[in-house]
TIMI-365158 format. One record per residue (C-alpha): residue in one letter; z, x, y. Coordinates in nm, 3 decimals. Each point is the difference from the previous one (the first is absolute). Layout:
# residues N
(r A, (Z, X, Y))
...
***
This chain:
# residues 114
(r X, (-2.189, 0.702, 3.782))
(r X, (-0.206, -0.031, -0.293))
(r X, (-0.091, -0.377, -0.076))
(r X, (0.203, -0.113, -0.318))
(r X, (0.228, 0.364, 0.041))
(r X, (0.348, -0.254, -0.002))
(r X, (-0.094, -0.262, -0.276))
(r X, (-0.075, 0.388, -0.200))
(r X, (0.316, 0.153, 0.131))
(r X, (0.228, -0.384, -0.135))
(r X, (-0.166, 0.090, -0.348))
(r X, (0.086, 0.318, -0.007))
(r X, (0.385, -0.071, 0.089))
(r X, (-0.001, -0.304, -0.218))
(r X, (-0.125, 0.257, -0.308))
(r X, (0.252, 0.231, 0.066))
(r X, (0.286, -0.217, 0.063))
(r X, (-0.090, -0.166, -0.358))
(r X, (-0.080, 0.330, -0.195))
(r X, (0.309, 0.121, 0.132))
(r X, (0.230, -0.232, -0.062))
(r X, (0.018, 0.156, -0.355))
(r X, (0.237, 0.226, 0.118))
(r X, (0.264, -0.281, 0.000))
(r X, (-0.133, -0.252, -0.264))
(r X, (0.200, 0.145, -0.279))
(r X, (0.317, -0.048, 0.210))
(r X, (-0.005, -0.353, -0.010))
(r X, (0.034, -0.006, -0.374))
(r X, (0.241, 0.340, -0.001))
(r X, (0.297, -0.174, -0.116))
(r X, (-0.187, -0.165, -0.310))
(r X, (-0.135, 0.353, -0.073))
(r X, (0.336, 0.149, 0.066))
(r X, (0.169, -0.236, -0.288))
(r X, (-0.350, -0.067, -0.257))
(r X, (-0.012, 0.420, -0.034))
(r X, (0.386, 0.017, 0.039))
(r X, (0.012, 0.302, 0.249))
(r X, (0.245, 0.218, 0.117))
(r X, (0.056, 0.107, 0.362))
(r X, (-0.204, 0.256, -0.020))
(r X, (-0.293, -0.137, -0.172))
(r X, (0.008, -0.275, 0.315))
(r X, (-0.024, 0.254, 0.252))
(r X, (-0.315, 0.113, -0.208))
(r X, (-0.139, -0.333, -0.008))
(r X, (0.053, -0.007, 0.431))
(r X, (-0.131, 0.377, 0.027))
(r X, (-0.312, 0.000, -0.226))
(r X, (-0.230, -0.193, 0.235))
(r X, (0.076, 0.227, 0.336))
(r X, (-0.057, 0.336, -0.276))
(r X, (-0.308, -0.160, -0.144))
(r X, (-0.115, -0.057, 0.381))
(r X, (0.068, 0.391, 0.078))
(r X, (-0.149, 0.153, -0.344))
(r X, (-0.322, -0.254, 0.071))
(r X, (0.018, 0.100, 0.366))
(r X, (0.018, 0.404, -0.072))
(r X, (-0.303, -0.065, -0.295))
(r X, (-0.173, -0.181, 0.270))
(r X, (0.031, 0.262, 0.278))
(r X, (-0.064, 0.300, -0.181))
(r X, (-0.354, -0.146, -0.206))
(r X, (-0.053, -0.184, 0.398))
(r X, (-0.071, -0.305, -0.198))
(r X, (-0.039, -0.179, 0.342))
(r X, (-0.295, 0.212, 0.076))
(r X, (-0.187, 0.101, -0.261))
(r X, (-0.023, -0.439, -0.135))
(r X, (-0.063, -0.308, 0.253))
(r X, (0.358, -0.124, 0.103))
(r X, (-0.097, -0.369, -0.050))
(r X, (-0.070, 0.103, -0.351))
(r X, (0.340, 0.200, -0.058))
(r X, (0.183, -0.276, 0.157))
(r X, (-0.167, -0.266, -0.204))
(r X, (0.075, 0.180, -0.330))
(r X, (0.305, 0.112, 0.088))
(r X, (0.130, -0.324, 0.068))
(r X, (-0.103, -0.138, -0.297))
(r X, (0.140, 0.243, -0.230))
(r X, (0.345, -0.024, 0.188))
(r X, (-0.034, -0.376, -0.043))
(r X, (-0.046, 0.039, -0.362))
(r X, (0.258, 0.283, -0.073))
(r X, (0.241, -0.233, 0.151))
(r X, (-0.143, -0.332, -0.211))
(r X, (0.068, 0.224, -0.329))
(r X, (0.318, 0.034, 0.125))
(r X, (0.088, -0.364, -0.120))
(r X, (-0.082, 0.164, -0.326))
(r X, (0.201, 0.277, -0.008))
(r X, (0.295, -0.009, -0.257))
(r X, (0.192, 0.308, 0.058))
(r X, (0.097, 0.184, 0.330))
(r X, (-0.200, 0.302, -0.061))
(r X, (-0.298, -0.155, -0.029))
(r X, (0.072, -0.247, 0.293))
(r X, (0.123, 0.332, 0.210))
(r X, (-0.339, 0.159, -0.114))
(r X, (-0.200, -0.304, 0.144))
(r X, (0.203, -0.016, 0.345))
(r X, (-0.098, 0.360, 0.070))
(r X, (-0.344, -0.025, -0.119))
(r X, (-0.011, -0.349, 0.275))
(r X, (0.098, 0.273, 0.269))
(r X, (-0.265, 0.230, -0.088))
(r X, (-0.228, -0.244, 0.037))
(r X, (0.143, -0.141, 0.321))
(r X, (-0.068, 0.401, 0.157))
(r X, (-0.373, -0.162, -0.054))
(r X, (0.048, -0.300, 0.255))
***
């Protein structure tokens, strides 16, 4: 075993345990969004669905340019994160569901990165 390899391998859980809890951050404050934009039923189930369609349309991207290869993965994870950390900040910002929807599946494209 390489000296330091598990104090390495706990940061690199503890990164990707953080960057993707993102996925569920915008379900703690659902039922605020849910009654501030005033949507319907099927506007909800677009505010649950956009992350895991943002994750596959980032994940397909990702695949098919082999972003993983072609750029150092500490890199992609490191920006990835960040934008998905501040797609989901503007979030807070967002004043109609379109725009909020747009920002959810943009924080799953950016999650495909982590």
């Amino acid at each position: 075993m390489i000296p330091g390899s598990w104090r390495a391998l706990g940061w690199i859980g503890l990164a990707e345990l953080c960057a993707l809890s993102l996925w569920f951050s915008a379900s703690v404050i659902a039922p605020e969004l849910i009654q501030v934009w005033n949507l319907s039923s099927s506007s909800e189930a677009w505010l649950s669905a956009s992350v895991p369609i943002g994750f596959v349309m980032g994940a397909l991207v990702s695949s098919y340019f082999g972003i993983a290869d072609r750029f150092n993965p500490r890199k992609v994870l490191a920006v990835s994160a960040f934008l998905g950390a501040l797609l989901n900040a503007l979030l807070l910002l967002a004043d109609q569901a379109f725009f909020g929807i747009l920002l959810r599946i943009l924080t799953g494209v950016s999650l495909a990165g982590v």
